[in-house]
C-alpha positions in Angstrom: -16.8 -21.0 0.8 -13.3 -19.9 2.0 -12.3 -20.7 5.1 -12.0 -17.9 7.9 -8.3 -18.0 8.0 -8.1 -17.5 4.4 -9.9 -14.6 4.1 -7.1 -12.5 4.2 -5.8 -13.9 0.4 -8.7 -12.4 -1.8 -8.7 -9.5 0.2 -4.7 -9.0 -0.9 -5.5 -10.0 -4.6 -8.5 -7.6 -4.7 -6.4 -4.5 -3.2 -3.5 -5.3 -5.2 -5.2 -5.4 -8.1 -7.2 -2.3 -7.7 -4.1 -0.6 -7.0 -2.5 -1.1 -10.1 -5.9 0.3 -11.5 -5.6 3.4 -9.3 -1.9 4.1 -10.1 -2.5 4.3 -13.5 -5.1 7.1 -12.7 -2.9 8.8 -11.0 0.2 8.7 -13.4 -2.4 10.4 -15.7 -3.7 13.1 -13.0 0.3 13.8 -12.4 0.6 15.7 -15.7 -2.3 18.0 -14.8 -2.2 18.4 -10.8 1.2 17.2 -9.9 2.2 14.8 -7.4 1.2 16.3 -4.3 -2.4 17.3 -6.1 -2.7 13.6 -7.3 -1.9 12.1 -3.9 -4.6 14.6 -2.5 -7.2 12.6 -4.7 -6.7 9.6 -3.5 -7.8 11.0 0.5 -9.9 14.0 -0.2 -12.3 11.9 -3.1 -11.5 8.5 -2.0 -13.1 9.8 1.9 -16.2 9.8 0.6 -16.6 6.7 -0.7 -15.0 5.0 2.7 -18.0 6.9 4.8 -20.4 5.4 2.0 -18.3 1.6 2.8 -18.9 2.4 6.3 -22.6 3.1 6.4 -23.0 -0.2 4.3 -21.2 -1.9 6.9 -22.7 -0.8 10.0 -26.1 -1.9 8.6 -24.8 -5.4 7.4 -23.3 -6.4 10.6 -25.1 -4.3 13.0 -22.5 -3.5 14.6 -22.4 -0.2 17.2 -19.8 2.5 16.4 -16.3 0.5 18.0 -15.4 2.3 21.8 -12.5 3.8 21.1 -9.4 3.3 23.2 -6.4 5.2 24.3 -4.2 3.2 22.3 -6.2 3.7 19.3 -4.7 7.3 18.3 -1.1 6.7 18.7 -1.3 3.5 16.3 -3.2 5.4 13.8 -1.5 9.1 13.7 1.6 6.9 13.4 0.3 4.7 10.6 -1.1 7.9 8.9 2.3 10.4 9.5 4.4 7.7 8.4 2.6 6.3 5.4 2.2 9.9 3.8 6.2 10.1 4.9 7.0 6.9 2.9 4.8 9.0 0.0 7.4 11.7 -0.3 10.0 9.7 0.2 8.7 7.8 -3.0 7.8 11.0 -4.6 11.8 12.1 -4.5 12.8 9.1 -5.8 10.3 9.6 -9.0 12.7 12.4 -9.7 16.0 10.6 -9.1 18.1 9.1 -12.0 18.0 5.8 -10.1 14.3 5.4 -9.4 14.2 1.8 -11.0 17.0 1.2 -8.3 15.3 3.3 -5.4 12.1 1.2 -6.3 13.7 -2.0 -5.8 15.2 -1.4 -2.3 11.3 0.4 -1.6 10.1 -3.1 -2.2 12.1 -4.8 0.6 9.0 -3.7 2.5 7.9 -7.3 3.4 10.8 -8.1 4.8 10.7 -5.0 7.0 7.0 -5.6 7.7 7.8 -8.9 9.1 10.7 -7.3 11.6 8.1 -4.3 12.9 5.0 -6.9 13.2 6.9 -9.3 15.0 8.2 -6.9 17.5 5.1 -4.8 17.9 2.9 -6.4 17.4 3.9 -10.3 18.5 2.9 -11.4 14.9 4.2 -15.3 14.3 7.0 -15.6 12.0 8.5 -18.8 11.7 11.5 -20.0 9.5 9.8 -20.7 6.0 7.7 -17.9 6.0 10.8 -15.7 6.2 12.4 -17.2 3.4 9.1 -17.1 1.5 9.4 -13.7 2.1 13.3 -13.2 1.1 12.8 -15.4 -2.1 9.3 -13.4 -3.4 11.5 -9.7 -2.2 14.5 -11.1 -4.3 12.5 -11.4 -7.3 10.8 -7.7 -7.3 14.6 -6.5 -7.3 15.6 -8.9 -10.3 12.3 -7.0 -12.1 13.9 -4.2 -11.1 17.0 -4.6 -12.9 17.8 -2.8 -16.2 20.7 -3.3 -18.5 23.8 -1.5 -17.6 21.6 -0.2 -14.6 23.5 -2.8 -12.1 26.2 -0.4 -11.4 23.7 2.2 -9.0 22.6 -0.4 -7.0 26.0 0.3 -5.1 25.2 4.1 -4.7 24.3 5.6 -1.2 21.5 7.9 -1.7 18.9 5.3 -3.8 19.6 3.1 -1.2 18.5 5.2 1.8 15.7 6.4 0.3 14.4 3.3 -1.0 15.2 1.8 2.4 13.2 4.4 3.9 10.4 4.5 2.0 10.1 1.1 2.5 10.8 1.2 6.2 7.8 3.8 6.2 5.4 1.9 3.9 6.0 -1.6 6.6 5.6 0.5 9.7 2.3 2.3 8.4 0.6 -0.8 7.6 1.4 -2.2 11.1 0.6 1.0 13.1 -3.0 0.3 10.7 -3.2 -3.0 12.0 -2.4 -2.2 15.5 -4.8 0.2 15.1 -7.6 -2.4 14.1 -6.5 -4.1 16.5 -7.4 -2.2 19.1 -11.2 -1.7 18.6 -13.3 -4.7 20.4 -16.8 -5.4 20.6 -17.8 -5.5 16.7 -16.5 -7.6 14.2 -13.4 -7.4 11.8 -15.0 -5.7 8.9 -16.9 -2.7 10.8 -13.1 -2.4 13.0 -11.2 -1.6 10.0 -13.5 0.0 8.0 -13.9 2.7 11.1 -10.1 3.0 11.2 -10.1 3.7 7.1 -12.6 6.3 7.2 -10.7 8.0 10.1 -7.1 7.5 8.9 -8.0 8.9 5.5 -9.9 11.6 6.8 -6.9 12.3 8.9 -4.8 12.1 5.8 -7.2 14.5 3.9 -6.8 17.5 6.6 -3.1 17.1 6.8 -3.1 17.2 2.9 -5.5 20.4 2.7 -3.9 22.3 4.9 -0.3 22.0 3.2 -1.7 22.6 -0.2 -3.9 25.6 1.0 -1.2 27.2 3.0 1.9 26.4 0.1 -0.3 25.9 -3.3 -3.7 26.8 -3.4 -3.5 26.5 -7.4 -3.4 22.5 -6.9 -6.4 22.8 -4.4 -8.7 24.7 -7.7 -7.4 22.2 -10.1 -8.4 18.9 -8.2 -12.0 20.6 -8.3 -12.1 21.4 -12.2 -10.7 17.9 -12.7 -13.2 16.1 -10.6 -14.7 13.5 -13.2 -11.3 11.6 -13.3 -10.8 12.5 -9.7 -13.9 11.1 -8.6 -13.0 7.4 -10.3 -9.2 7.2 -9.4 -10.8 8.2 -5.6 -13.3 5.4 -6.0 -10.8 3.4 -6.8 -8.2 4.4 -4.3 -10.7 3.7 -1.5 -12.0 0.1 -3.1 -8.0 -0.8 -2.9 -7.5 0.7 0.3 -10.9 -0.7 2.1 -9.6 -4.1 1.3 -6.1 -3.2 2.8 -7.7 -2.9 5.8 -9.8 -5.8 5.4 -6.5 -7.9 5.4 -4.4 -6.0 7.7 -7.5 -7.4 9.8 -7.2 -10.7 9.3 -3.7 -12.2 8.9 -0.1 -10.4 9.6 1.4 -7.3 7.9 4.4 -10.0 6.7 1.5 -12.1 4.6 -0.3 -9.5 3.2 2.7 -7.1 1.7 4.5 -10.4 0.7 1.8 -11.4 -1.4 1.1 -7.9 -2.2 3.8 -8.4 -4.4 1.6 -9.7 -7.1 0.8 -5.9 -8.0 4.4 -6.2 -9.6 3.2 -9.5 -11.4 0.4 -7.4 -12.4 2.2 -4.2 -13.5 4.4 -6.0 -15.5 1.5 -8.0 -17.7 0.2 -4.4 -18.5 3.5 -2.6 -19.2 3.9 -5.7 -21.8 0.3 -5.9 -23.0 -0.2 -2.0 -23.5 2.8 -0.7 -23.6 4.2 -3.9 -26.0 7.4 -3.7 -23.8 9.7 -6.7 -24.5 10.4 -8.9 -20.6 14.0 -9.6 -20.3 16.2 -12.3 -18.9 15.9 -11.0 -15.4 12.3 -9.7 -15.5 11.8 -13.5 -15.7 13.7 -14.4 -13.5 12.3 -12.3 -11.1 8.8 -13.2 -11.9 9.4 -17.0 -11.3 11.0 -16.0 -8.1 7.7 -14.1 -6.6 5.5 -16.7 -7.7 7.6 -19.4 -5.9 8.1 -16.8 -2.9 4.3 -16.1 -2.9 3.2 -19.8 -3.6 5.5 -21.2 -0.7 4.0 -18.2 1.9 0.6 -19.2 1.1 1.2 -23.1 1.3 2.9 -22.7 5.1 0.6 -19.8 6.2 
């Protein structure tokens, strides 16, 4: 058994990992939809599967539907707005010549997620856990470094956007865990399963309505391509529902620092399927996460 307090690390490893799964869909649903019609699979066909996540839970635990608060809506519109914000900030960087560059700065998220949970959310952060969290960042941008690619690290635009995005990605998640926060009277699992469902389904309206009003073409072609659509949704909301699960159980700064593993795990499959040769920094960088995530994990 795992202890209670622990919870939150398979939860991190399962999402993390299922994400890396669910990219890779989407990378491939990209070619045919584009990115805004492969971001729309991931709410309008990974919605479904949440409800079905939700029914299971409610009969598991027993749990009533959660009274929902005031403060419930403002944590959540702000942690959906601003997570599908970070989304196009990412997608702009996809089409920048320094999106290796504008990745690396994206992935300062933890250390932003620490800043924004400790002041809204009171989350503890004491001395070694930030420096777990600077040495496990430090390594994703060593990853992130390409020969002769050094020189646009000093460039304005990458940096804001990167900054931004990631700004955007830390303040979603804890607006999400505020959010979970805020339901009482059921347990952990039923709290942020009901705010998935409803952020996503939030998400999904937002989405549709953009598309239907500016590209209704992308709206057609999600439904002829709904055999692929269906699994990356599947496996958007598996990732996702386990997000949740450990945005409800530890702080934003521990679960996006060890989130980092998703690099860790991109990287073993650029290498294994792609047979892309690891350099010098790439190392590096790897040993630096594993440290960064190792020493989080041993003074959580």
């Amino acid at each position: 058994m795992i202890a209670a307090d622990l919870l939150w690390i398979p939860f991190v490893v399962v999402a993390a990992l299922t994400q890396v799964a669910r990219n890779a869909m989407q990378r491939e649903l990209t070619v045919s939809l584009g990115t805004a019609g492969a971001a729309q699979v991931r709410f309008v066909f990974g919605l479904p599967f949440a409800v079905i996540f939700l029914f299971i839970v409610l009969s598991a635990t027993r749990d009533p539907w959660p009274a929902i608060g005031p403060s419930f809506w403002p944590w959540l519109l702000l942690g959906t707005l601003t997570q599908v914000g970070a989304t196009a900030l990412m997608l702009t960087a996809m089409k920048s010549s320094s999106f290796v560059v504008t990745t690396a700065y994206i992935k300062t998220e933890p250390i932003q997620a620490a800043v924004f949970g400790f002041v809204f959310l009171s989350d503890s952060l004491t001395l070694w856990k930030f420096v777990a969290i600077i040495i496990a960042t430090l390594g994703v941008v060593m990853t992130a470094v390409r020969p002769g690619g050094t020189k646009a690290f000093g460039d304005l635009k990458p940096t804001l956007i990167g900054l931004a995005s990631g700004a955007a990605f830390a303040l979603s998640s804890v607006a999400y865990r505020g959010a979970i926060l805020s339901l009482f009277g059921v347990s952990f699992v039923t709290a942020a399963t009901v705010t998935l469902v409803i952020g996503l389904a939030v998400q999904a309206l937002i989405l549709t309505v953009y598309l239907l009003v500016w590209n209704r073409a992308t709206m057609l072609a999600i439904l002829r391509l709904w055999r692929p659509s269906l699994l990356a949704g599947f496996l958007g909301a598996v990732a996702s529902q386990f997000w949740f699960l450990a945005f409800a159980t530890t702080t934003i700064a521990n679960v996006r620092t060890l989130a980092l593993i998703e690099v860790l795990a991109a990287q073993a499959l650029s290498i294994y399927r792609f047979k892309q040769r690891i350099t010098g920094p790439e190392i590096l960088g790897i040993v630096l996460i594993v440290f960064g995530v190792g020493l989080l994990v041993a003074v959580h």
